[in-house]
C-alpha positions as CSV (number, residue, x, y, z in Angstrom):
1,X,-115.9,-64.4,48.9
2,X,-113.3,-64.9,46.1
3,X,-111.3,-62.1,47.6
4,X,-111.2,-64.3,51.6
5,X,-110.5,-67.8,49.7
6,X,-107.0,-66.1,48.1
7,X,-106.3,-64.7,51.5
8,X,-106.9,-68.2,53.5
9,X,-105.0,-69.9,51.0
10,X,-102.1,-67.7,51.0
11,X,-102.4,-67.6,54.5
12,X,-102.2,-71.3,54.9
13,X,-99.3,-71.5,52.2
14,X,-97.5,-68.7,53.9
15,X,-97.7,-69.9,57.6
16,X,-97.1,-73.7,56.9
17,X,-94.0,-72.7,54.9
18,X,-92.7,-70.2,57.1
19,X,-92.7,-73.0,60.5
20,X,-91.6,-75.5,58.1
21,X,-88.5,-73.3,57.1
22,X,-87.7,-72.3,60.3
23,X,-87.6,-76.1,61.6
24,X,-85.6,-77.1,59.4
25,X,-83.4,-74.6,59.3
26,X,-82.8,-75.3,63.4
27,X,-82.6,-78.9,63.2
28,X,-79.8,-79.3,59.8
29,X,-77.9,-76.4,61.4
30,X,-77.7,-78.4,64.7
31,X,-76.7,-81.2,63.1
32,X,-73.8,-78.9,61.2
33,X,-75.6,-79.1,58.1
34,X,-75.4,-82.7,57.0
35,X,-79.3,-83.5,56.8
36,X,-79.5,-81.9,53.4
37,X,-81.0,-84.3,50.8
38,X,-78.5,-83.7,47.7
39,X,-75.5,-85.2,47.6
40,X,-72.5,-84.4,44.8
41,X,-69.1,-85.0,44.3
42,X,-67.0,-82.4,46.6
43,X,-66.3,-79.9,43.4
44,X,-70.1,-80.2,42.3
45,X,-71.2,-79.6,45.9
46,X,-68.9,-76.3,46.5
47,X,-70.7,-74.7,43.4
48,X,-74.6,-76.0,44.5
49,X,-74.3,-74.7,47.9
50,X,-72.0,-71.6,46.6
51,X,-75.3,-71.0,44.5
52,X,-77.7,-72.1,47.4
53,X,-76.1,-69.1,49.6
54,X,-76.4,-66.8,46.6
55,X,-79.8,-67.2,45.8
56,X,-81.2,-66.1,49.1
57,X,-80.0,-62.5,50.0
58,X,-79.7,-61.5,46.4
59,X,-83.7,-62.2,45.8
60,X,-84.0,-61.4,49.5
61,X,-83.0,-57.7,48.8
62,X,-84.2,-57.5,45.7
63,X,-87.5,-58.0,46.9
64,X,-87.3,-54.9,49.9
65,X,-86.3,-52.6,47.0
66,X,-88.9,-50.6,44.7
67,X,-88.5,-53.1,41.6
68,X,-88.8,-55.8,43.7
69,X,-91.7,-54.3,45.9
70,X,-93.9,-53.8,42.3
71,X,-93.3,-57.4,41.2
72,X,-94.3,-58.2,44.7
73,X,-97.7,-55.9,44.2
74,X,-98.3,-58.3,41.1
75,X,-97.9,-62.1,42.2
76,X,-101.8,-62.6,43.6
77,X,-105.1,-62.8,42.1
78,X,-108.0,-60.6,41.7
79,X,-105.9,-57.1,41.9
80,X,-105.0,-58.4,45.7
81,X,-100.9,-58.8,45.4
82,X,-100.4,-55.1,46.7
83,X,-102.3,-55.6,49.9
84,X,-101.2,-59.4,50.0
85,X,-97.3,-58.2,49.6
86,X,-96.3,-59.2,52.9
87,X,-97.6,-62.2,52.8
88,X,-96.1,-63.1,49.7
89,X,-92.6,-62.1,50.6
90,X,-93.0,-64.6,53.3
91,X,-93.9,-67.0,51.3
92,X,-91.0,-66.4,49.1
93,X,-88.6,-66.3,51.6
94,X,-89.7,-69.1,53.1
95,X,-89.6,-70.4,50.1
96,X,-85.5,-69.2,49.7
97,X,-84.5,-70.7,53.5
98,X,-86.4,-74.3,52.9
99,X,-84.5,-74.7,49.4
100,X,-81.0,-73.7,51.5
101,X,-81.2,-76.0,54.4
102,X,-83.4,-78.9,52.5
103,X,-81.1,-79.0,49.3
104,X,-77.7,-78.4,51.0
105,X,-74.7,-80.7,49.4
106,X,-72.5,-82.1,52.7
107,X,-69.1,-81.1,51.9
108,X,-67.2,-82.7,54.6
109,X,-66.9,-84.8,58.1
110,X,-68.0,-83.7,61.4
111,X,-64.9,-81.9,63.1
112,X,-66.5,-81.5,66.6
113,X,-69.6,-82.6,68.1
114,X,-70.3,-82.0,71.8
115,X,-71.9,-84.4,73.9
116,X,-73.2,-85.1,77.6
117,X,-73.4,-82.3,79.6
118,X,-71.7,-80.2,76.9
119,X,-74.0,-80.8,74.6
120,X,-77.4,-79.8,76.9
121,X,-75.6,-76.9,77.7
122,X,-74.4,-75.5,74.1
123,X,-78.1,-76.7,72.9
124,X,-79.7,-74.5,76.1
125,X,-77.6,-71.4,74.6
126,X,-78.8,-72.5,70.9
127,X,-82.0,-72.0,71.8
128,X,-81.6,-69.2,73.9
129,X,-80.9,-67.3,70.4
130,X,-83.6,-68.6,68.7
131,X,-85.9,-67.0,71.7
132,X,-84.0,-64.0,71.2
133,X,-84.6,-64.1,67.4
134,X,-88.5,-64.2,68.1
135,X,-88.4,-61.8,70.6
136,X,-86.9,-59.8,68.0
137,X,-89.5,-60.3,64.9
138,X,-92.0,-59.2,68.1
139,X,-90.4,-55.9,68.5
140,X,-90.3,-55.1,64.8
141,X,-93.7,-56.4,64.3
142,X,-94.5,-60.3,64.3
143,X,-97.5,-59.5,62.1
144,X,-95.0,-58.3,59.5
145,X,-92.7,-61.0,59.9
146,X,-94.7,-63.9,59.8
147,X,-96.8,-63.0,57.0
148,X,-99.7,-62.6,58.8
149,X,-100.6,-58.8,58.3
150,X,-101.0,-59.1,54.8
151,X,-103.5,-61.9,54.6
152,X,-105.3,-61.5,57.7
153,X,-106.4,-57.6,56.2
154,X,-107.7,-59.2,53.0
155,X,-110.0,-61.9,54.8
156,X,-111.6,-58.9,56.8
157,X,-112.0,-56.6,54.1
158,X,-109.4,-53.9,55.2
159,X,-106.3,-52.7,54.3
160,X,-103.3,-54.1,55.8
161,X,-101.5,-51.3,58.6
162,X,-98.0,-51.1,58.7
163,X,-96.2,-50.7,62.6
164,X,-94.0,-47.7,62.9
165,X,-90.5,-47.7,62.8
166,X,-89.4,-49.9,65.4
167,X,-87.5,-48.2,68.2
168,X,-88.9,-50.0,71.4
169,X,-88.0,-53.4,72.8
170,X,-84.5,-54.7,71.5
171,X,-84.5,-51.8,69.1
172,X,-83.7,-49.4,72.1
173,X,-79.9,-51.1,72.1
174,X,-79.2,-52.1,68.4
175,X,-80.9,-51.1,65.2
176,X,-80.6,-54.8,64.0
177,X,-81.4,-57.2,66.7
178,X,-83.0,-59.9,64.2
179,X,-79.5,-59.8,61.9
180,X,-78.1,-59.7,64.9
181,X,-79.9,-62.6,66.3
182,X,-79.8,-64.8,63.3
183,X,-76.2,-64.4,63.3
184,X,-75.9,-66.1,66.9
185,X,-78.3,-68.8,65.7
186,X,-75.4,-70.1,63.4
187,X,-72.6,-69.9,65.7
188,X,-73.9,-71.6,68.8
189,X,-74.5,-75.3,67.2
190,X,-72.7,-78.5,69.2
191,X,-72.0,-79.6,66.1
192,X,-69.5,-78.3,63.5
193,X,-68.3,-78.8,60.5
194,X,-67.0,-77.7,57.0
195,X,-70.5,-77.0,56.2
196,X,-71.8,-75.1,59.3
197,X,-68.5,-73.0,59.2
198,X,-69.3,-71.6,55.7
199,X,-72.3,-71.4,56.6
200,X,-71.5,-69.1,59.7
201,X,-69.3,-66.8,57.9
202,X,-71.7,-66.0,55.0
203,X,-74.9,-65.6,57.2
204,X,-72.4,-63.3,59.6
205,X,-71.4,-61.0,56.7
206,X,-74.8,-60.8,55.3
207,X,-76.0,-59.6,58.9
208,X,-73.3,-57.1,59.3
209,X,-73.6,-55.6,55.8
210,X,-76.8,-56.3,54.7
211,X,-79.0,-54.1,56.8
212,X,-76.6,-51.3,54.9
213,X,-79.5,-50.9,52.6
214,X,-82.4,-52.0,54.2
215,X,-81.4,-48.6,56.5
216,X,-81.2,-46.5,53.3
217,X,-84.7,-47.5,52.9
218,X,-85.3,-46.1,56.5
219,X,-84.2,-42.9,55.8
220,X,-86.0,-42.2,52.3
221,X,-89.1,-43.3,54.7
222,X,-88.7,-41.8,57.8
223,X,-86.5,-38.8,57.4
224,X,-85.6,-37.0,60.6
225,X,-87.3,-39.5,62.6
226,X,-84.9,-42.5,61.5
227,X,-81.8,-40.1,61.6
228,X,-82.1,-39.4,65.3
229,X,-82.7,-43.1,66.1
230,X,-79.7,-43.7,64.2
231,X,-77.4,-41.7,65.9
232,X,-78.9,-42.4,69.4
233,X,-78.7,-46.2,68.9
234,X,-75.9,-48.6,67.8
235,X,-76.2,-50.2,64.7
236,X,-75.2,-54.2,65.4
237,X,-73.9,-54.8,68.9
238,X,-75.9,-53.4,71.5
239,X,-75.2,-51.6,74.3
240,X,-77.2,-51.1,77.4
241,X,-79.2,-48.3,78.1
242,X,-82.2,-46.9,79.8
């Protein structure tokens, strides 16, 4: 019974953090990032939001690596934080994302905001990515992604099982269709300014370069399995295929 109550709650912590996040994170960066709740003098606020970006794919990747996957194995109760991992990476990256868009210091004014017409039309294609973004986390695994694997194991009394190596879906044209999709989430706003611009160009990089070592990962892992996917499949933009 202990072991179900530490599941639930992390469960409830993880999912109720994790929709949270991602609202936010769609409504600020529609809004080009001026609904954050700090404000500073324009020097002060460079350095709070340089930190803000910093913080989240250095203790993101961290995390995925085998230091950061112990600590992970150790941040539950009752000998559980190995089979709650998942969850609790969630949780922490949720976590990371809610801190970003909540606590982001406006730097500047709005350059251009579309509106009418326009503006249905640019928000249609905004949320076109964040469809494709889902559909994404479904191919890899949505269990996985959301959190849910972890904690929904625990409350049954099993193990958590992993999914394969994702090749199926939107992994059959690029190897990173949820960098890839996240990307596009930051670049299709009707609103833009100072903000939403740095924003773009550091979430971009970190999609581009980042999955660098998430694919080292695959190949200690997979072997000869992730090396023919690799060379059969491109690695950002995709390309269309049977």
């Amino acid at each position: 019974m202990p072991s179900r109550a530490v599941a639930l709650t992390w469960g409830v912590a993880c999912h109720s953090l994790f929709l949270t996040a991602i609202l936010t994170s769609m409504l600020n960066m529609y809004m080009g990032m001026h609904l954050g709740l700090v404000r500073f003098p324009p020097g002060a606020a460079i350095l709070w939001d340089l930190g803000l970006l910093l913080q989240f794919p250095l203790l993101h990747s961290f995390l995925l690596s085998a230091p950061g996957s112990k600590l992970l194995s150790r941040l539950a109760p009752l000998k559980l934080g190995r089979d709650l991992a998942s969850t609790t990476f969630v949780i922490i990256a949720s976590v990371q994302m809610l801190s970003l868009y909540l606590l982001w210091a406006p730097l500047g004014s709005v350059w251009w905001s579309a509106h009418g017409v326009t503006r249905v039309l640019i928000t249609l294609v905004y949320l076109s990515t964040w469809l494709f973004l889902a559909r994404s986390m479904n191919d890899a695994g949505m269990a996985t992604q959301t959190g849910f694997l972890g904690w929904s194991a625990v409350f049954r009394g099993r193990r958590p099982v992993y999914d394969p190596m994702p090749t199926r879906g939107l992994f059959k044209y690029t190897r990173q269709p949820i960098y890839l999709a996240f990307a596009l989430t930051t670049w299709t706003v009707p609103t833009w300014t100072t903000d939403q611009l740095i924003l773009a160009l550091w979430f971009t990089s970190y999609c581009v370069f980042g999955p660098y070592f998430k694919e080292k990962r695959y190949q200690r892992r997979y072997g000869e399995k992730f090396e023919s996917y690799r060379k059969q499949t491109p690695y950002f933009l995709p390309t269309l295929r049977p």
